[in-house]
C-alpha positions as CSV (number, residue, x, y, z in Angstrom):
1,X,0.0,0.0,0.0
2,X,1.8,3.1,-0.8
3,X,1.5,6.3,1.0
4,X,2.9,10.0,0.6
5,X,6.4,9.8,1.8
6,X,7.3,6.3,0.9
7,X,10.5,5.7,-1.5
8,X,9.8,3.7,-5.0
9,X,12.3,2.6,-7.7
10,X,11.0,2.2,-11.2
11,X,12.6,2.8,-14.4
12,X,16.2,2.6,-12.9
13,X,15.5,5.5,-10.5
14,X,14.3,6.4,-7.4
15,X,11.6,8.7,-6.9
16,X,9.3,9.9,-3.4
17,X,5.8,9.3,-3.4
18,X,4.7,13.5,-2.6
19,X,0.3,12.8,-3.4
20,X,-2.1,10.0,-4.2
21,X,-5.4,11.4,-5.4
22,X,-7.3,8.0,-6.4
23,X,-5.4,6.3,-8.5
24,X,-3.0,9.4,-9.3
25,X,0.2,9.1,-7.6
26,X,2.7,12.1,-7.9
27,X,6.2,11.7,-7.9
28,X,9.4,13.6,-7.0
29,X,13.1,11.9,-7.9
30,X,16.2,12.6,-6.7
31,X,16.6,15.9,-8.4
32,X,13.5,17.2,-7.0
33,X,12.0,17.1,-10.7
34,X,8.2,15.9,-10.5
35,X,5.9,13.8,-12.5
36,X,2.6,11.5,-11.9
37,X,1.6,7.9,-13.1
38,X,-1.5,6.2,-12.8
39,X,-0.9,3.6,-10.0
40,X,-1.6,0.8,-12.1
41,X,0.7,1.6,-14.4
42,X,3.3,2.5,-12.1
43,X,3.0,-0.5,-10.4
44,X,3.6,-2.9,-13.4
45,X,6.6,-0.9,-15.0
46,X,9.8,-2.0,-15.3
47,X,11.8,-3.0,-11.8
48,X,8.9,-1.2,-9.7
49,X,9.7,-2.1,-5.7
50,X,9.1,-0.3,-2.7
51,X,12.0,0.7,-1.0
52,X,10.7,1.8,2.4
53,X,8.3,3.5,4.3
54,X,7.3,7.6,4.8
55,X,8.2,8.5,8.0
56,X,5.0,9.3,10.3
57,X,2.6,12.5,9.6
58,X,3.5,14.8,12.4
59,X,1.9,18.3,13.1
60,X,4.0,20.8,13.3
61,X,4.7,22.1,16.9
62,X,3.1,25.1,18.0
63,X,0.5,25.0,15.0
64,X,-2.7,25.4,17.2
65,X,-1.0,27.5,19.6
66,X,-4.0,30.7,20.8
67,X,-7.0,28.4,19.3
68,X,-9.6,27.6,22.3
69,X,-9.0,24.0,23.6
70,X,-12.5,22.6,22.6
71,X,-12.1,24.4,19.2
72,X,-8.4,22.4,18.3
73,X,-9.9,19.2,19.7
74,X,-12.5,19.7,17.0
75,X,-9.8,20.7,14.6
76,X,-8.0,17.2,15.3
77,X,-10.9,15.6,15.1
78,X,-11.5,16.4,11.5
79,X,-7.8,16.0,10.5
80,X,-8.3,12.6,11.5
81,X,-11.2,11.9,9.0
82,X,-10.0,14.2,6.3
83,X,-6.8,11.9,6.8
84,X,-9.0,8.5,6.7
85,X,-10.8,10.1,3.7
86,X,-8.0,10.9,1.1
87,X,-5.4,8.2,2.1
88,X,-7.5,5.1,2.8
89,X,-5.7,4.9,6.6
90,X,-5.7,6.9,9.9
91,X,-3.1,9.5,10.9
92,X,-0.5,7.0,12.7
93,X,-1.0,3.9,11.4
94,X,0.7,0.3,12.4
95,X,3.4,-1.2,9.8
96,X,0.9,-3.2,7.7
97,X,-2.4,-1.7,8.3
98,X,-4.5,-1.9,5.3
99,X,-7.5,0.5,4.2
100,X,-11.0,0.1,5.1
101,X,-13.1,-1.3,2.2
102,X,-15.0,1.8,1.9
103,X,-12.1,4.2,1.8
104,X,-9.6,2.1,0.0
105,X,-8.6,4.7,-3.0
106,X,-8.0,1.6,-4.9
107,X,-11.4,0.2,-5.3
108,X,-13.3,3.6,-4.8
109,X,-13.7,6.6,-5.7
110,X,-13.5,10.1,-4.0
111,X,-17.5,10.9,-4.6
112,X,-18.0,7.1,-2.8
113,X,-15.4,7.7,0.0
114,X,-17.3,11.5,0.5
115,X,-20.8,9.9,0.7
116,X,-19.2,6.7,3.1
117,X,-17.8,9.5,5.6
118,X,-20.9,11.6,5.7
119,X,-22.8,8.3,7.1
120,X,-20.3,7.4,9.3
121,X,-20.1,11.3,10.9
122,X,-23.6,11.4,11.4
123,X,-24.0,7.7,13.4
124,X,-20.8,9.4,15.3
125,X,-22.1,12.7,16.5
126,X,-25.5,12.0,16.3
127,X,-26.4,14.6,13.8
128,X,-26.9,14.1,10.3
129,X,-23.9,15.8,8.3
130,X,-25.1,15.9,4.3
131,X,-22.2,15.0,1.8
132,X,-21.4,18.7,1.0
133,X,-20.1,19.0,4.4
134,X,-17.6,16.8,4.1
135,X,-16.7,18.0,0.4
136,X,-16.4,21.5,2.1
137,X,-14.1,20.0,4.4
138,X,-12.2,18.2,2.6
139,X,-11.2,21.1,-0.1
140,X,-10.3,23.0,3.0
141,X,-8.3,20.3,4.6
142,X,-6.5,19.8,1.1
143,X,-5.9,23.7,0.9
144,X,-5.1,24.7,4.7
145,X,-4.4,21.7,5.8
146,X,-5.9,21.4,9.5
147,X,-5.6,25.1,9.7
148,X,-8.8,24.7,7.6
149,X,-10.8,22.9,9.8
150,X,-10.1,25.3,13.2
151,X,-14.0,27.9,13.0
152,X,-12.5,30.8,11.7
153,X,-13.4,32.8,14.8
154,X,-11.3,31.3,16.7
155,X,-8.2,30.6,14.2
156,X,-5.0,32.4,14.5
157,X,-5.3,36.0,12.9
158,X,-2.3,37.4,11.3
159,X,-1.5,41.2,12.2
160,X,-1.2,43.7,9.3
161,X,2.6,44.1,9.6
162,X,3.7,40.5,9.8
163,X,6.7,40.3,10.3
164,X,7.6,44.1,9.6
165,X,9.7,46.1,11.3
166,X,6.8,48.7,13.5
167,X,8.6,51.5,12.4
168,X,8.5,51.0,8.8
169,X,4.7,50.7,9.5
170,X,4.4,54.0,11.6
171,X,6.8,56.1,8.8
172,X,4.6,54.9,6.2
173,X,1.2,56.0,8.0
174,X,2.5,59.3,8.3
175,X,3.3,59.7,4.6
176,X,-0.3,58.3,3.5
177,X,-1.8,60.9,5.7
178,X,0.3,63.5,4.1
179,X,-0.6,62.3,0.7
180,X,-4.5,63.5,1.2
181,X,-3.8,67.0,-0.4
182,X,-0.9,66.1,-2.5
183,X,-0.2,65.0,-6.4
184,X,-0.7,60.8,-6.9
185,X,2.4,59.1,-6.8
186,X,3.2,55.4,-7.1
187,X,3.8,53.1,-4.4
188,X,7.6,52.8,-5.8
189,X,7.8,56.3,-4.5
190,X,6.6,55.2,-0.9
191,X,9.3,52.6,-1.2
192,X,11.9,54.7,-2.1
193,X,11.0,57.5,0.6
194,X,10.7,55.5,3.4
195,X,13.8,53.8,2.6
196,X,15.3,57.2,2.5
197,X,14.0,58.2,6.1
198,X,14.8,55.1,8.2
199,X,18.5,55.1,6.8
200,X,21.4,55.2,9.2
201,X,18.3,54.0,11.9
202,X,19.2,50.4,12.3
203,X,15.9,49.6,11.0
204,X,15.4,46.9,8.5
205,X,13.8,48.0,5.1
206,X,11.4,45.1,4.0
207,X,11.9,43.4,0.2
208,X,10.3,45.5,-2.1
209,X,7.3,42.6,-2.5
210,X,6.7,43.0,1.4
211,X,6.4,46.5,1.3
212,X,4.0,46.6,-1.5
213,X,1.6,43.9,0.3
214,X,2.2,46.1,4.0
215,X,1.4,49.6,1.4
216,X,-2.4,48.0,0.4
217,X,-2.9,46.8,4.0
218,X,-2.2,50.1,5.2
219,X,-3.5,52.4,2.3
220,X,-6.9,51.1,3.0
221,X,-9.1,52.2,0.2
222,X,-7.9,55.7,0.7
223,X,-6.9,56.1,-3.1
224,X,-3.3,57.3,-2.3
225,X,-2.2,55.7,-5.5
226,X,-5.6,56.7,-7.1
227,X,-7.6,59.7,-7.9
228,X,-6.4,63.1,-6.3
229,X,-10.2,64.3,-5.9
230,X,-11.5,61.2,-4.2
231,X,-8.8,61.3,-2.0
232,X,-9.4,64.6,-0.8
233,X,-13.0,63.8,-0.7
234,X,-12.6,60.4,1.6
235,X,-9.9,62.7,3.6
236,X,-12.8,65.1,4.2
237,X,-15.1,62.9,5.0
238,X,-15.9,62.7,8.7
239,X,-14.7,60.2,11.1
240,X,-17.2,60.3,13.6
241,X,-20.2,57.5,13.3
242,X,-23.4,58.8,10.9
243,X,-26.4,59.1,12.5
244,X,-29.7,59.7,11.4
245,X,-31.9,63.2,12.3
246,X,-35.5,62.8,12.5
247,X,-37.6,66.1,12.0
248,X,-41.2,66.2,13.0
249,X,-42.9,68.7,10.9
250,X,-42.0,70.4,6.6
251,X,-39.4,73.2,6.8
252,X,-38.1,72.7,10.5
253,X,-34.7,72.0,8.7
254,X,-33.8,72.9,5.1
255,X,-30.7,72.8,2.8
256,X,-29.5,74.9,-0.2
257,X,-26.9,74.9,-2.6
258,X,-26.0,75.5,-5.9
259,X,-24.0,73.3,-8.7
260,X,-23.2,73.6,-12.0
261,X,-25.7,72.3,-14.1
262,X,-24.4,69.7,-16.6
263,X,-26.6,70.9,-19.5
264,X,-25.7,73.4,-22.3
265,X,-28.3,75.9,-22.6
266,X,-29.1,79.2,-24.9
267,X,-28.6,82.1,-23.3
268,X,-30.5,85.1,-24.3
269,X,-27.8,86.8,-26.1
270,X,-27.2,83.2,-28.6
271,X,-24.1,82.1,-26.5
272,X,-24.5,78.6,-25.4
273,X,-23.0,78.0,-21.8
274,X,-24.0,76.0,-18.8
275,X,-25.6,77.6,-16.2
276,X,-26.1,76.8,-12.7
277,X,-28.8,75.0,-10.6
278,X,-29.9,76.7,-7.5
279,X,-32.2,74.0,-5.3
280,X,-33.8,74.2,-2.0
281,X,-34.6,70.9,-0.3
282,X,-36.6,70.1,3.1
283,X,-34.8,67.5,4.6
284,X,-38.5,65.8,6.3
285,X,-40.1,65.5,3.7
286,X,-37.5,65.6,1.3
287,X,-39.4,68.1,-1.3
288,X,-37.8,70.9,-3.6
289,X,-40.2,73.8,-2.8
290,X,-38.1,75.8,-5.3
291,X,-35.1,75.5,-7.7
292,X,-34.0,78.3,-10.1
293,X,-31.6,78.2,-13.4
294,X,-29.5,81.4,-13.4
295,X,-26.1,81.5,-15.7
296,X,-24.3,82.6,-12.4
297,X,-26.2,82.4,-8.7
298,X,-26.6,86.0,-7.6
299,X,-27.8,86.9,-4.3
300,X,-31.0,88.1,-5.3
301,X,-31.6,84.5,-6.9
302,X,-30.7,83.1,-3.7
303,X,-33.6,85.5,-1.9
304,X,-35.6,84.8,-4.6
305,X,-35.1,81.3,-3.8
306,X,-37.1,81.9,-0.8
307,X,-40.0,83.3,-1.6
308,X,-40.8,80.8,-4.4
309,X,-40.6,78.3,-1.5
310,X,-43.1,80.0,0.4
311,X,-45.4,81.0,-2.4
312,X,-47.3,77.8,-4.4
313,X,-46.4,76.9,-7.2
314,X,-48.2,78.0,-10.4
315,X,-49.6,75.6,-13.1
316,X,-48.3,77.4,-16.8
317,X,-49.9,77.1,-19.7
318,X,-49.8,73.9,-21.4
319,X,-49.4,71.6,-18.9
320,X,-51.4,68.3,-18.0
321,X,-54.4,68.5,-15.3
322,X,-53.1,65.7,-13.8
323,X,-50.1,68.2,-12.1
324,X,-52.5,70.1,-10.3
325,X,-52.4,70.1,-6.6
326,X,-55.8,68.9,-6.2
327,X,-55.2,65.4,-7.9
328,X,-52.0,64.9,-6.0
329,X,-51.7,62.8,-2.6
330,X,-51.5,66.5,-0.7
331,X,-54.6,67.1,1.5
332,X,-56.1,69.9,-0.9
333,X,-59.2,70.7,0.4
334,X,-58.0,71.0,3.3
335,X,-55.2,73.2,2.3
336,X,-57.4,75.4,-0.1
337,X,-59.9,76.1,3.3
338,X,-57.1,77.8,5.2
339,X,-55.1,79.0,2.1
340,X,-57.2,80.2,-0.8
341,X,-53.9,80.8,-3.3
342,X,-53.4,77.1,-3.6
343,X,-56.6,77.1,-6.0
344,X,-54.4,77.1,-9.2
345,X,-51.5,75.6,-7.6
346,X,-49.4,72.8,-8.9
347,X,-48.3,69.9,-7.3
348,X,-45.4,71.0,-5.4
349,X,-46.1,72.0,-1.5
350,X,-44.8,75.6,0.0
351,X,-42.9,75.6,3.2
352,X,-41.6,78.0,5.3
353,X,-38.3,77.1,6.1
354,X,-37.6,77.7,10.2
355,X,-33.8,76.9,9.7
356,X,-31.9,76.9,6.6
357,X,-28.1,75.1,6.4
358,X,-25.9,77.0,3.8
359,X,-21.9,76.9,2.7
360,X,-19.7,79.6,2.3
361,X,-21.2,80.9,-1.0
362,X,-21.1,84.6,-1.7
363,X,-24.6,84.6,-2.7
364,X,-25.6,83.1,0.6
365,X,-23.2,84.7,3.0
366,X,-24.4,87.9,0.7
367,X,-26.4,90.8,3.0
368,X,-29.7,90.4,0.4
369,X,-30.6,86.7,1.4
370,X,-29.6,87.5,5.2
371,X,-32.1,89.9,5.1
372,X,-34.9,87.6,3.1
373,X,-33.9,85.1,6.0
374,X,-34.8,87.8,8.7
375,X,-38.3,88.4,6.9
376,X,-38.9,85.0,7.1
377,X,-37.8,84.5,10.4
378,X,-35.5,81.7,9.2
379,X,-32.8,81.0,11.3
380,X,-29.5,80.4,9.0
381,X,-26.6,77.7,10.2
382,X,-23.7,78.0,8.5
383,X,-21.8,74.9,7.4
384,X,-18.1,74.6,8.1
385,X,-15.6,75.5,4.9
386,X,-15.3,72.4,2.5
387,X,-17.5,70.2,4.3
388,X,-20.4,68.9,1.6
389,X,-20.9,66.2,4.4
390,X,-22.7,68.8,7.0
391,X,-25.5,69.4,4.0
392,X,-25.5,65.8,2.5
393,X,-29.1,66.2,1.2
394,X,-28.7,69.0,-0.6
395,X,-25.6,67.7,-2.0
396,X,-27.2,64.3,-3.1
397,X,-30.7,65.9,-4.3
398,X,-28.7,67.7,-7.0
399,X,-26.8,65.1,-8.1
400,X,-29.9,63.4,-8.5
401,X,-31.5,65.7,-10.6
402,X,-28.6,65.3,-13.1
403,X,-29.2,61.8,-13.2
404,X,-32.9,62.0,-13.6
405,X,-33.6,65.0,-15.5
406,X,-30.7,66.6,-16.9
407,X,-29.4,63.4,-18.8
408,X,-32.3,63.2,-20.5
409,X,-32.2,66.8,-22.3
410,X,-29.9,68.3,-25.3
411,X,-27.0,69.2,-24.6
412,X,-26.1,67.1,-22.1
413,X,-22.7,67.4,-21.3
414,X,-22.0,64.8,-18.1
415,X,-20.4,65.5,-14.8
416,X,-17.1,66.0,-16.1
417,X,-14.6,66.5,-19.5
418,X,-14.0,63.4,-19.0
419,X,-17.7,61.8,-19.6
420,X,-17.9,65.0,-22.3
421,X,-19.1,63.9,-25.7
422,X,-18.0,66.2,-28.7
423,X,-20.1,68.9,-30.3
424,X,-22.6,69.1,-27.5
425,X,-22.5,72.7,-28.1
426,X,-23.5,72.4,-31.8
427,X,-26.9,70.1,-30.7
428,X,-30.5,71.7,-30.6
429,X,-29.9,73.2,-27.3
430,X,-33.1,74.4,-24.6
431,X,-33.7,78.0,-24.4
432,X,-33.0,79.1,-20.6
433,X,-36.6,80.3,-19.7
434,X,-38.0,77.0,-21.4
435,X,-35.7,74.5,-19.6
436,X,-36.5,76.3,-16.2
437,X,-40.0,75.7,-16.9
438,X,-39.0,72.3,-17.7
439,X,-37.4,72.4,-14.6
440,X,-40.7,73.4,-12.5
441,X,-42.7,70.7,-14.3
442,X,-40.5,67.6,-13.7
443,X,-40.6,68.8,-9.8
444,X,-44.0,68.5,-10.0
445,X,-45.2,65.5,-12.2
446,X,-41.6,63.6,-11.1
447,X,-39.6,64.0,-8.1
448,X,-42.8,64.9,-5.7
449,X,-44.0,61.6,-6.6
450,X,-41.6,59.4,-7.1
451,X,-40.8,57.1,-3.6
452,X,-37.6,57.9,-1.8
453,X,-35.8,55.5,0.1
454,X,-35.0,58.0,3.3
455,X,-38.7,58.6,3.9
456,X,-40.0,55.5,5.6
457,X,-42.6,55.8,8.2
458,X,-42.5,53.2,11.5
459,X,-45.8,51.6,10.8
460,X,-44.8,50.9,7.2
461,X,-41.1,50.7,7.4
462,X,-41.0,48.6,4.4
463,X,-42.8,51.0,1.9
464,X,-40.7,54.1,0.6
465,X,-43.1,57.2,0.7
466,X,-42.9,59.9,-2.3
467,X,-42.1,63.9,-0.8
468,X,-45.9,64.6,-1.1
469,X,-47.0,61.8,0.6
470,X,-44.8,62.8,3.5
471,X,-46.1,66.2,3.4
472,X,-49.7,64.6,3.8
473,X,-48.9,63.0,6.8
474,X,-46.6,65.1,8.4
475,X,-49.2,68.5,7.6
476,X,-51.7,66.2,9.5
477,X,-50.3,66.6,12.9
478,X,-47.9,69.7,12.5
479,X,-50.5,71.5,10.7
480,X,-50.5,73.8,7.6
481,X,-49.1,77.7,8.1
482,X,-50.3,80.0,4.9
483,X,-47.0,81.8,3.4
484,X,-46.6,85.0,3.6
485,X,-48.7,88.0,1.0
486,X,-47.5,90.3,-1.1
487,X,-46.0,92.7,1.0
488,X,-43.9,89.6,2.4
489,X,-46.0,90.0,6.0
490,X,-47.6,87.2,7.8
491,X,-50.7,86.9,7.2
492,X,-53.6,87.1,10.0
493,X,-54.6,84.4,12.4
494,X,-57.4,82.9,11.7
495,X,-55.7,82.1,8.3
496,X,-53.5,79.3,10.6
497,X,-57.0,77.6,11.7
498,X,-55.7,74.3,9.9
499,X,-53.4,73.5,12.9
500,X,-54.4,71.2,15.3
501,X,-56.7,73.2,18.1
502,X,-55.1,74.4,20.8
503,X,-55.8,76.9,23.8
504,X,-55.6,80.7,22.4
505,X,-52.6,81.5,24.1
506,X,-50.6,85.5,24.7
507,X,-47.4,86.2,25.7
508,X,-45.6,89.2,27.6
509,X,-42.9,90.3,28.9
510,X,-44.8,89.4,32.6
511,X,-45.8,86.0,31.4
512,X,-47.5,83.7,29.5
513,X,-51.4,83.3,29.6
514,X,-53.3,80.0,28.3
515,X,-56.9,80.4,28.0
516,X,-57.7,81.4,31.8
517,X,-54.8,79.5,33.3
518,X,-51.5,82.0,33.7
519,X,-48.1,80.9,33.9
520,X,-45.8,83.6,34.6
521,X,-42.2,84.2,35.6
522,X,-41.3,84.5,39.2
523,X,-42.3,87.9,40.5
524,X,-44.1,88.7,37.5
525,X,-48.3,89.5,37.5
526,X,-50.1,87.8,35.1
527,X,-50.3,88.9,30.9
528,X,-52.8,91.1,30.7
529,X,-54.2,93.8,28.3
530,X,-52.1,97.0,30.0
531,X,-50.1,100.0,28.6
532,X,-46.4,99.5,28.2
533,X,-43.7,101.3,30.3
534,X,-40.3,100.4,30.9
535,X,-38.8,102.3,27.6
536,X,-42.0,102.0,25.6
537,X,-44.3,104.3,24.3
538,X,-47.3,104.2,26.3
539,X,-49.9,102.6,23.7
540,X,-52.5,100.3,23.8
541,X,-51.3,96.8,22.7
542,X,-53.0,94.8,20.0
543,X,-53.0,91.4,18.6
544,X,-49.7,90.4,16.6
545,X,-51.6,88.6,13.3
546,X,-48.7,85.8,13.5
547,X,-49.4,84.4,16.8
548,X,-51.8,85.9,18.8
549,X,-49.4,87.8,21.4
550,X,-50.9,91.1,23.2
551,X,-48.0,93.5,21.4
552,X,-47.7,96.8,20.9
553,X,-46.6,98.4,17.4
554,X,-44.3,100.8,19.3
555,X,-40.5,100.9,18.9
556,X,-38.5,100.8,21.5
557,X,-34.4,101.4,22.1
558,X,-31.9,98.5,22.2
559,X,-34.8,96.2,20.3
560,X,-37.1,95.4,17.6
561,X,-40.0,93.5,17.2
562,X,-40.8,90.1,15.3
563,X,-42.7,89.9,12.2
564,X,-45.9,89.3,14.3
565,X,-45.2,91.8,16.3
566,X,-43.4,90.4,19.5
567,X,-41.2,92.7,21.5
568,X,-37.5,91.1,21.6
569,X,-34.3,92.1,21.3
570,X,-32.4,91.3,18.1
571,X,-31.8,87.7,17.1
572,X,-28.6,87.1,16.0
573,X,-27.7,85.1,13.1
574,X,-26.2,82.0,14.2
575,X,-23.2,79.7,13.0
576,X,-24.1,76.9,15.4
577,X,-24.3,73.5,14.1
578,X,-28.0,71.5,15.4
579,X,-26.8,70.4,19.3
580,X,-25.3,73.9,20.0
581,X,-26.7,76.3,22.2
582,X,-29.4,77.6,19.7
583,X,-29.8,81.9,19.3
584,X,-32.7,83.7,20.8
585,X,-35.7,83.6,19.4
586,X,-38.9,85.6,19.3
587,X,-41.4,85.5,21.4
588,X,-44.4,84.8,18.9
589,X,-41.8,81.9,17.1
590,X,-42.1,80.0,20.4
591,X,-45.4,80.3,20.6
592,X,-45.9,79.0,16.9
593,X,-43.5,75.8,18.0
594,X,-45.7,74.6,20.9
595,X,-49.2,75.0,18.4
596,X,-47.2,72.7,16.0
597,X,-45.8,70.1,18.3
């Protein structure tokens, strides 16, 4: 019975038996040069003998050194039958054993000896263990050896240096993190530099082979051998865990950007350029209120910006019934009771945005939109320099409106000169005040209804809701607030009788009064219906139309009063990221946040 190990002569020459797989037998001679006979045939050649026996299979010492006891009994266990299973006899066995019937390799085959094992493992542990078990096995066992058969949990982990030299590890870091803002070089480079460094520093410089398998363990998908812009961008990227903001009612948090937009359009002069896309997004329901075209983003667009967000959207000429707000999922009736402009509206909700996220863009930072901000009584939160990832929505929403909408038009030119085709210029190209009304209908008839995957709702979390069906639900507990008129005012209180019904409620300086109940500050009498002192003018108050405090319309030194009227001293506009201590805010603002909680 041969075995790997034993010594043959055939042919005149001696040669080591290295494998038998069935009736394969690989050979090694003298010289180390290898070959492989069929066992039958090797055995009736010319002057075939054995010349002795393989010494023993031993384990190596040390090999399941750190594995769990129960887990390397286990191990051995199967190295015993993977053993049984390819040779035909056990690990050790006695000078003149011969094979089992089942698992001689002579008279069976390997699919045979498989399907034998898998019976005699299941009347041994008492479990059934199918044939592909021990097929799994036994390629492992053939490619790890008994290594293979230890639960990967618990096998010995190699660490990411090996058997490098710690230093070379830590001088190499430190040149990766370097590399975020600087031109792509080739690993070669690395090699070569840190070489340079640890010279003279008794350290030992890996082989060149070693160093490039330590460089991808270390470079870790950070594209330092790749693309300069991704790198910056994953180096920017931050390294705190994500962590997902929930937001209760439309507008309470809302994003806006601009990007170039990667269509060639007709400008009014003839010149064909690209122009740039100007969106708003609310980031709970996940709507675009309002997105403008302009061939550079001015500050007056950007002001603009928000009062097309508060004003409903108009149906033009031309375009199908079906994108009228009444035949949407928004609750119209409802609506059109408290806010009578929404008659002829399209399908695209207005919101009032509370707080607003913008970059460092002039036409934001600009004194115009500050001031359309303070009209509105939006609070503005400024995003740190070169950090897209503090106003993600934004940044993805008009990405995704070149993938759904732009690619589709003339003129399309792609995200980059690289993905450029040539003589986009010379193609029919859109008109700019056609493709923004484009623009305003594909809002409308496609993005408001089409299901996003970040709007999900507990008690359906496995249906994706569209923006207006998330404005449905959330308007039916936060309530609906009319934009503001003509003038840019607020409009009068009973216009915000669609929120849910509340006590009437006043505020004060002295206190706060709720139907009959008071709650005032310490020391303080309760609200009531009194002439103002204390720096005032000495007028009778009235009722402040945005929400219902007992104001005066008197100025006073040191303040100013909200857009409803509320005395208060000036908010200040406000850097702070959400989770900061938040500015002060008017007296009739508070007032509006309890009625829509």
């Amino acid at each position: 019975m041969l075995r790997p190990g034993d010594r043959v002569r055939f042919a005149d020459a001696v040669h080591t038996v290295v494998g038998i797989s069935g009736v394969l037998v690989r050979l090694a001679d003298e010289h180390g040069v290898g070959s492989a006979m069929h066992l039958p045939a090797l055995m009736a050649s010319r002057g075939f003998e054995i010349l002795g026996a393989g010494s023993q299979r031993r384990l190596p010492a040390g090999l399941l050194d750190g594995v769990p006891e129960q887990a390397a009994l286990r191990a051995m266990w199967w190295h015993r039958h993977m053993t049984e299973l390819l040779t035909g006899l056990p690990v050790q066995p006695e000078p003149g054993t011969a094979p089992r019937r089942e698992y001689d390799p002579f008279s069976t085959t390997l699919t045979e000896r498989e399907t034998a094992k898998a019976e005699e493992l299941s009347r041994e542990s008492g479990r059934p263990v199918s044939v592909h078990t021990v097929r799994y096995r036994r390629r492992r066992y053939q490619k790890l050896g008994i290594l293979g058969m230890v639960d990967g949990r618990h096998a010995p982990q190699r660490t990411v240096l090996g058997q490098v030299d710690p230093h070379v590890a830590d001088v190499l870091r430190e040149m990766i993190s370097q590399a975020a803002d600087a031109s792509t070089r080739t690993v070669s480079y690395y090699f070569t530099k840190v070489g340079r460094e640890l010279e003279g520093s008794g350290v030992a410089m890996p082989s060149r082979a070693t160093f490039y398998r330590l460089f991808d363990r270390l470079e870790g998908g950070r594209h330092t051998t790749g693309s300069a812009r991704t790198r910056r961008s994953l180096a920017n990227r931050p390294q705190e865990m994500f962590e997902q903001a929930v937001y209760a009612r439309p507008g309470e948090l809302m994003e806006i950007d601009s990007t170039p937009f990667d269509v060639m359009v007709r400008l009014d002069d003839g010149v064909a350029a690209r122009v740039e896309l100007t969106g708003l997004v609310d980031l709970a329901t996940r709507s675009i209120p309002a997105a403008v075209l302009r061939p550079t983003t001015k500050s007056v667009d950007a002001a603009l910006l928000l009062a097309r967000a508060v004003t409903p959207a108009v149906m033009r000429p031309g375009w199908p019934e079906a994108l009228r707000m009444e035949y949407s999922a928004l609750p119209y009736q409802r609506m059109l009771s408290i806010d009578e402009r929404l008659e002829h509206a399209a399908a695209v909700p207005p919101i009032i945005p509370e707080a607003i996220v913008i970059d460092g863009g002039h036409a934001f930072a600009s004194r115009n939109f500050q001031t359309a901000c303070d009209v509105f009584g939006t609070e503005v939160i400024y995003a740190p320099p070169r950090t897209p990832t503090h106003k993600p929505h934004i940044e993805r929403t008009l990405g995704s409106a070149a993938s759904l909408f732009a690619q589709y038009l003339t003129g399309y030119t792609g995200r980059s000169a690289e993905y450029r085709g040539c003589g986009v210029e010379n193609e029919p190209l859109w008109p700019l005040h056609l493709l923004q009304e484009l623009l305003e209908q594909w809002l409308s008839a496609v993005w408001q209804n089409r299901a996003h995957d970040g709007l999900r709702d507990p008690l359906a979390p496995r249906r994706a809701f569209s923006p207006n069906e998330k404005y449905a639900a959330l308007v039916q507990t936060a309530g609906y607030l009319p934009g503001a008129d003509g003038r840019g005012l607020p409009r009068t209180a009973p216009e915000s009788a669609g929120r849910p019904s509340t006590p009437t409620a006043s505020r004060s300086p002295t206190g706060c009064t709720t139907a009959t109940n008071s709650a005032s500050s310490e020391g303080a009498s309760p609200a009531s219906p009194r002439t103002r002192t204390a720096g005032r003018s000495n007028t009778t108050p009235t009722t402040c139309g945005w929400s219902g405090c007992a104001t005066t319309t008197a100025t006073r030194a040191g303040g100013s009063r909200c857009r409803g009227g509320c005395w208060n001293t000036p908010r200040p506009r406000s850097g702070n990221w959400p989770g900061t201590t938040p500015p002060a805010t008017c007296a009739s603002r508070d007032i509006l946040q309890a009625r829509t909680r």
